[in-house]
C-alpha positions in Angstrom: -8.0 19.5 -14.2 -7.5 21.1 -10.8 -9.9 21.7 -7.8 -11.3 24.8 -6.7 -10.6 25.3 -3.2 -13.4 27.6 -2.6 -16.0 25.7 -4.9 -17.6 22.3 -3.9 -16.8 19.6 -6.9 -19.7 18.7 -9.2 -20.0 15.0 -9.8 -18.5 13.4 -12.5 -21.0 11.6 -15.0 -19.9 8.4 -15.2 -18.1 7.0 -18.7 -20.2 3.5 -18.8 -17.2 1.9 -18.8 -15.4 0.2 -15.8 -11.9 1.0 -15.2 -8.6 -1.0 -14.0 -6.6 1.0 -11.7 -3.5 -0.4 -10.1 -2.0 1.8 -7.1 1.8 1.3 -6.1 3.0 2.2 -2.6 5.6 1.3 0.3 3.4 -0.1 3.2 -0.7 0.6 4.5 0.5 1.6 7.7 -1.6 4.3 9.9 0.0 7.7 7.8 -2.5 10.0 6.7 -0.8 9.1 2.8 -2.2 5.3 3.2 -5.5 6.1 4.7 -6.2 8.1 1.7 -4.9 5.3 -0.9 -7.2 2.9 1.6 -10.6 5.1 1.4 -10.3 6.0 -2.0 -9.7 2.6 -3.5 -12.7 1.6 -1.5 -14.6 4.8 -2.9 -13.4 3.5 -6.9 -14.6 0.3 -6.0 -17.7 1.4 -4.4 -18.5 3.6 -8.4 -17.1 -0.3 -9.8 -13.8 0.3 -10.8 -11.7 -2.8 -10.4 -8.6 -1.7 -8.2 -6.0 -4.0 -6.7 -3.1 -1.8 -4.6 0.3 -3.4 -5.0 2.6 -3.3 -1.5 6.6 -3.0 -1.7 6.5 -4.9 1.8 4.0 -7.4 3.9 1.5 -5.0 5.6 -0.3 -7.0 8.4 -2.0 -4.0 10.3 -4.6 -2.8 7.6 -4.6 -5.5 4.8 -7.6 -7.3 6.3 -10.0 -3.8 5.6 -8.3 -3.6 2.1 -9.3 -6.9 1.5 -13.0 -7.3 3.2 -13.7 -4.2 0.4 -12.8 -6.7 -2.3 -9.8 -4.5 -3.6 -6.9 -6.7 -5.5 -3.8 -6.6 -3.0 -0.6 -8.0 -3.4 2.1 -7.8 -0.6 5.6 -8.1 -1.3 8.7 -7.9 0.4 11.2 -5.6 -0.4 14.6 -5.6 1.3 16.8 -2.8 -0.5 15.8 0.9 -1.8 15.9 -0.4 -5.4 15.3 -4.1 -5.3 15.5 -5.5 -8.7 13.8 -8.7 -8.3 10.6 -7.3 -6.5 10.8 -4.7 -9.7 10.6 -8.4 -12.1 7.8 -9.5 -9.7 5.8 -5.9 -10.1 6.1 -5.9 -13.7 5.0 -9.1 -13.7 1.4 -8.7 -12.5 1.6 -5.5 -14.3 1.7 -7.7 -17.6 -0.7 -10.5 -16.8 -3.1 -7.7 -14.4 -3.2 -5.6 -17.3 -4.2 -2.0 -16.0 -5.7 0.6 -17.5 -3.7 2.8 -15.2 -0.7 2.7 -12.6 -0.9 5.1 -10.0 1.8 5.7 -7.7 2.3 6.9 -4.3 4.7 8.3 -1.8 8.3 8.3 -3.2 8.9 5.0 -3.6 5.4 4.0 -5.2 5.9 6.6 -7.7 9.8 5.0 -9.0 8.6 1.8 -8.7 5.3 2.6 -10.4 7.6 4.2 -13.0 10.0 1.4 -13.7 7.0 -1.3 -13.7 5.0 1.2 -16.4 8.0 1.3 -19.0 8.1 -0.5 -21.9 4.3 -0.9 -21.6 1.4 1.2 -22.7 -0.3 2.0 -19.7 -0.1 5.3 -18.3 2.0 5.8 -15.2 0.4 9.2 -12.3 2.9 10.1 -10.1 1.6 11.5 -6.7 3.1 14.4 -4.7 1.2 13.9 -1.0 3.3 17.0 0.8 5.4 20.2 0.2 8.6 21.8 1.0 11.3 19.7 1.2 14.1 18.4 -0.6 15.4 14.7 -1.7 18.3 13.3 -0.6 21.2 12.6 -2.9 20.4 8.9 -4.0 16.6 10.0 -4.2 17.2 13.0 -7.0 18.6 10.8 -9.0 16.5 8.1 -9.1 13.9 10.7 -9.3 15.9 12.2 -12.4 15.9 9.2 -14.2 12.8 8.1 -14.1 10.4 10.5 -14.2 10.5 11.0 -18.3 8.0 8.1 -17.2 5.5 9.9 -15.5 2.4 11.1 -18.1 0.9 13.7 -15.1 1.2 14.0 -11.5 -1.8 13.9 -9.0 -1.3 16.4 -5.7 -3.6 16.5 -2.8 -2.5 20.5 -2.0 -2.3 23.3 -4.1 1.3 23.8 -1.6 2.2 20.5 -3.4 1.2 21.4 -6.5 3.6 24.1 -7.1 6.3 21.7 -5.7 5.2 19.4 -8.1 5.7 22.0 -11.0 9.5 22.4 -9.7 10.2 18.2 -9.8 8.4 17.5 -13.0 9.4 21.3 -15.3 8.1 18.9 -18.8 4.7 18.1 -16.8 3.7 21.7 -15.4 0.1 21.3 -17.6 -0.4 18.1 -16.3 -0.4 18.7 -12.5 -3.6 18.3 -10.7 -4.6 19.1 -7.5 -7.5 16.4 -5.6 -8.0 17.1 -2.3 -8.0 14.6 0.3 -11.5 13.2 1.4 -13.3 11.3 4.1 -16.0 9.1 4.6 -18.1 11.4 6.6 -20.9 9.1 7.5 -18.4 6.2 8.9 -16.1 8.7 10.7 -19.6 10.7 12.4 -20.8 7.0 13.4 -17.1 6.1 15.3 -17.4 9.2 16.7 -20.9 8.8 17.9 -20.2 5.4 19.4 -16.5 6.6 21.3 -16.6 5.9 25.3 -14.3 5.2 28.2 -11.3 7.2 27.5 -11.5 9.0 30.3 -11.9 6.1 32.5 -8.9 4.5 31.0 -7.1 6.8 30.9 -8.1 8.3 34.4 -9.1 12.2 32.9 -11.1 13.7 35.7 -14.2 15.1 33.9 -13.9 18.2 34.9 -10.4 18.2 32.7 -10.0 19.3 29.0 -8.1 16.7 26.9 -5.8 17.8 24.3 -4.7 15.3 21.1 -2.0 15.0 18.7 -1.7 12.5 16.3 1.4 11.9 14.3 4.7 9.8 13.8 7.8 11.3 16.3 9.6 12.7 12.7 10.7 16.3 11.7 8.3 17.1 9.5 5.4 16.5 12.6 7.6 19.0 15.0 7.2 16.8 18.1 9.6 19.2 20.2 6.9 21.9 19.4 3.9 19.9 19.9 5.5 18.9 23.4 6.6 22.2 24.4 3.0 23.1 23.9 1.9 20.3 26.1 4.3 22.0 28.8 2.5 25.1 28.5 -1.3 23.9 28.5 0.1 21.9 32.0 1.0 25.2 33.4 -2.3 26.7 33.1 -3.7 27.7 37.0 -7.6 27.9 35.8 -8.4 24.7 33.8 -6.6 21.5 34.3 -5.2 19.8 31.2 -4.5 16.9 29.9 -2.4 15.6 26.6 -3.0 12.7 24.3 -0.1 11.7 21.5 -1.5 9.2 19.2 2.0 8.1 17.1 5.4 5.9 17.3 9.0 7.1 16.2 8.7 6.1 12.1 11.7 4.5 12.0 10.0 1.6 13.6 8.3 1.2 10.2 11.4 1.0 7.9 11.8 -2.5 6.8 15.2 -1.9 5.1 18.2 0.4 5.9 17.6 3.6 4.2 19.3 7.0 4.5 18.2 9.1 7.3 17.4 6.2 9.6 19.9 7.6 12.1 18.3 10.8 11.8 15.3 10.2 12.5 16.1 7.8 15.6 18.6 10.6 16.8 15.1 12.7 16.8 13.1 10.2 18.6 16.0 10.3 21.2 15.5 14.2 21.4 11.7 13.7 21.6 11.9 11.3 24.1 14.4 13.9 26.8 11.5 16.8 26.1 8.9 14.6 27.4 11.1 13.6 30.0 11.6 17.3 31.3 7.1 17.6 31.0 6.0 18.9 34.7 2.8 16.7 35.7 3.9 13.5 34.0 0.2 11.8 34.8 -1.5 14.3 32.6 0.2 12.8 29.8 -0.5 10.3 27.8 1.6 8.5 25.2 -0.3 5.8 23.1 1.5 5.0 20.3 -0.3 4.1 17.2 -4.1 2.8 17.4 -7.0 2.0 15.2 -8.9 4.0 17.9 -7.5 7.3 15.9 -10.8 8.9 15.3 -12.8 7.3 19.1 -9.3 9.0 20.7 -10.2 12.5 19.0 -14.0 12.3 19.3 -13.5 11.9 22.9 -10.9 15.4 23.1 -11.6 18.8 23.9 -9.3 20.2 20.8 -6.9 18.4 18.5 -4.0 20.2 17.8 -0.5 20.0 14.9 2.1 21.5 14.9 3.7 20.3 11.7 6.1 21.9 9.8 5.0 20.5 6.1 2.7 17.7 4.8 0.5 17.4 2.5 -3.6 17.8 3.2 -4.1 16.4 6.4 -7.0 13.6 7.0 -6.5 13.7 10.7 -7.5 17.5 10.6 -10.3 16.1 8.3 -11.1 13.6 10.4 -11.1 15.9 13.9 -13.4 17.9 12.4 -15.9 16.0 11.3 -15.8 13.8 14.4 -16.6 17.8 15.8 -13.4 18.7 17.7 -12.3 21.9 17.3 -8.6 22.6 15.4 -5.8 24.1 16.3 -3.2 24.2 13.9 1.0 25.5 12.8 1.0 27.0 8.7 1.5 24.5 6.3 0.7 23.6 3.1 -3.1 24.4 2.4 -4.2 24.5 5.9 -5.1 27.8 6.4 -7.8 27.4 3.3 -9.1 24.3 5.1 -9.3 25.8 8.6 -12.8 28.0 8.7 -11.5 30.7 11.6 -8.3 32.7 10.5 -7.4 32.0 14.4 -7.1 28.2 14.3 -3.9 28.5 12.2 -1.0 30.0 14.8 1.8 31.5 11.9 4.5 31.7 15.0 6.0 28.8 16.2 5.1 29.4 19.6 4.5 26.7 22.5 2.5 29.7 24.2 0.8 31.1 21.1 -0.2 27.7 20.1 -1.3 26.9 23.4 -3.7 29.8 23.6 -5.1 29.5 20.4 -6.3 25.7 21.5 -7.1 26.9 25.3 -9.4 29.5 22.9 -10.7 26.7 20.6 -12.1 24.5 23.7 -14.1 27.1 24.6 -15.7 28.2 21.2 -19.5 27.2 21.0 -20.0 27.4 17.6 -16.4 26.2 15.8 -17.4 22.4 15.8 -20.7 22.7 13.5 -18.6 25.7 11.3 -15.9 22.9 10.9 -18.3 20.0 10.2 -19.9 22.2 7.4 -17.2 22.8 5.6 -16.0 19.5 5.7 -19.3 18.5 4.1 -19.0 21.0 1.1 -15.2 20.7 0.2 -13.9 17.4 1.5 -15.7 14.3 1.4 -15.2 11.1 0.5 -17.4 11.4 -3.1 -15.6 15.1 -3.7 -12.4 12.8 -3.6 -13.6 10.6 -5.8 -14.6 12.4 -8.6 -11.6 14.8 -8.7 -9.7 11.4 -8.8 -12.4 10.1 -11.6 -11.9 12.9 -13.5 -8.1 13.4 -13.5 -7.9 8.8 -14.8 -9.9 10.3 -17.5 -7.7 12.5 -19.2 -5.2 9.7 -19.2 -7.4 6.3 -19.6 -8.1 6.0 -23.6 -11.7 5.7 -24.6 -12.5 2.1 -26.1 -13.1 2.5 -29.9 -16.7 3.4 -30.5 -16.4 5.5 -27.4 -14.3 8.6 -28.2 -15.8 12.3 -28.2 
């Protein structure tokens, strides 16, 4: 089953039987990957499902909302790539848990999720969350070895899907695309209630405020998204200022893994562009937050510049908070984004940065983006694409096959 892009999903009816779904992932940090896992186990549970998420390390910053939702979640503690007795632990509660269904995410959910589902008859979904890019060494083959384990593979873009296609060739009619989706309601309310940033922050009303949101990586183009800042500073007409919502990830590994150097050699880079910025006060460096959704309400425009990912739920989330979008090309943004205009092909600091000094001044983009949001993306579209796909793999209880 895939989604039509263009066609709003029908509901699912429901089997009349509950389902056990067990999801496998690294951490519930604040990555747009874990916020997804977060809302829709919420969403399964809500339609009474019985999930339970199972954590390869101690997650203290969003375990409390998991919880209070009355999803399962176990937190463990891994301290290598492959660590063999977390694997005995996982396979463990997959025994005594007994799921219907293991689904995992992000690379190192989906191996672990892999190993834990063999030897056992459960069905094992492998996720693909982004798109163009390639796995290091150590990761193919673990990837090549275990994924004969994998029954289908669940992508949240269609950019994804055809990557998916490449990783898995035995799987290429069992590759779904769901789309990401949000809980419209709860993010409109945060919105609603947002107040005092400028104040904080000391924004001079008559300023327009500009946000990012993203971890100092690569793949989010932080030297783009801060050469953009440079040239929304320069404008003579409007004064600007520039929000980034995010912290180097590296500060989120909780083992040594390859690429660590990389990545803090990039946060190094990150940190001399902002150095060189002109009109330091107008910019305002956060780090991570809770306060993701009250930051963006409170903007002018959010802007990415990424270079890949998956389907965004900040972009989601910006728009139905109604802040206007500004965006690089990637993945399946350019079918999510209503106006051709809000997705800049070049990789321009100036291009970019008149395409959001454009946005802040549409009338009529906020309500365009909010309805679309409300056709294609929301939290119970999710949920039934999601529904629909643990269907083809869950086997009906005798008595109950078509």
């Amino acid at each position: 089953m895939t989604v039509n892009p263009t066609t709003p999903l029908q509901p699912v009816k429901p089997a009349g039987t509950r389902k056990r779904i067990m999801i496998v992932c690294p951490s519930l940090g604040f990555g747009g990957a874990e916020t997804q896992i977060i809302v829709t186990a919420i969403g399964m549970k809500a339609r009474g499902h019985e999930v339970a998420i199972y954590l390869l390390s101690t997650e203290k910053d969003r375990a409390d909302e998991v919880r209070a939702a009355g999803v399962t979640l176990w937190e463990d503690n891994r301290n290598s790539r492959l660590d063999l007795p977390l694997l005995q632990r996982l396979r463990r509660v997959v025994r005594d848990w007994k799921p219907d269904l293991i689904h995992g995410y992000l690379f190192d959910g989906n191996l672990y999720a892999r190993l834990a589902g063999m030897g056992r008859k459960v069905p094992v979904l492998s996720a693909e969350r982004s798109s163009d890019y390639a796995l290091r060494p150590a990761q193919t083959v673990a990837h090549l070895a275990s994924r004969w384990r994998s029954d289908g593979v669940v992508a949240n873009s269609w950019a994804g899907a055809a990557l998916a296609k490449q990783m898995y060739p035995s799987l290429k009619n069992h590759i779904h695309v769901t789309w990401n989706g949000i809980d419209v309601a709860e993010v409109q309310r945060r919105a609603a209630a947002a107040s005092g940033m400028r104040e904080t922050l000391g924004i001079p009303e008559q300023a327009k405020v500009a946000c990012f949101v993203g971890m100092v990586k690569p793949d989010k183009d932080f030297l783009l998204a801060v050469e953009t800042t440079r040239a929304l500073l320069q404008q003579a007409d409007t004064p600007w200022h520039v929000i980034f919502v995010g912290a180097p990830i590296y500060q989120f590994m909780t083992y040594a893994a390859g690429g660590a150097a990389e990545m803090d050699s990039y946060a190094e880079q990150v940190e001399a562009a902002f150095a060189t910025l002109p009109l330091q006060q107008n910019v305002h460096r956060l780090g991570n937050s809770k306060q993701v959704i009250e930051l963006m309400a409170q903007s002018d425009v959010f802007f990415s510049t990424s270079v890949r990912e998956g389907f965004p739920n900040v972009v989601l989330e910006a728009m139905t908070a109604g802040v206007p979008v500004v965006s690089t090309a990637y993945s399946d943004i350019q079918m999510i984004l209503p106006q051709p205009w809000q997705v800049v092909t070049e990789r321009d600091s100036h291009t970019m940065a008149a395409a959001i000094i454009r946005a802040a001044e549409d009338k009529e983009l906020a309500q365009i983006q909010k309805d679309w949001v409300n056709q294609h993306a929301t939290l119970d579209c999710a949920v039934d694409a999601l529904e629909a796909v643990y269907e083809l793999y869950i086997p009906r209880p005798a008595g109950l096959a078509s």
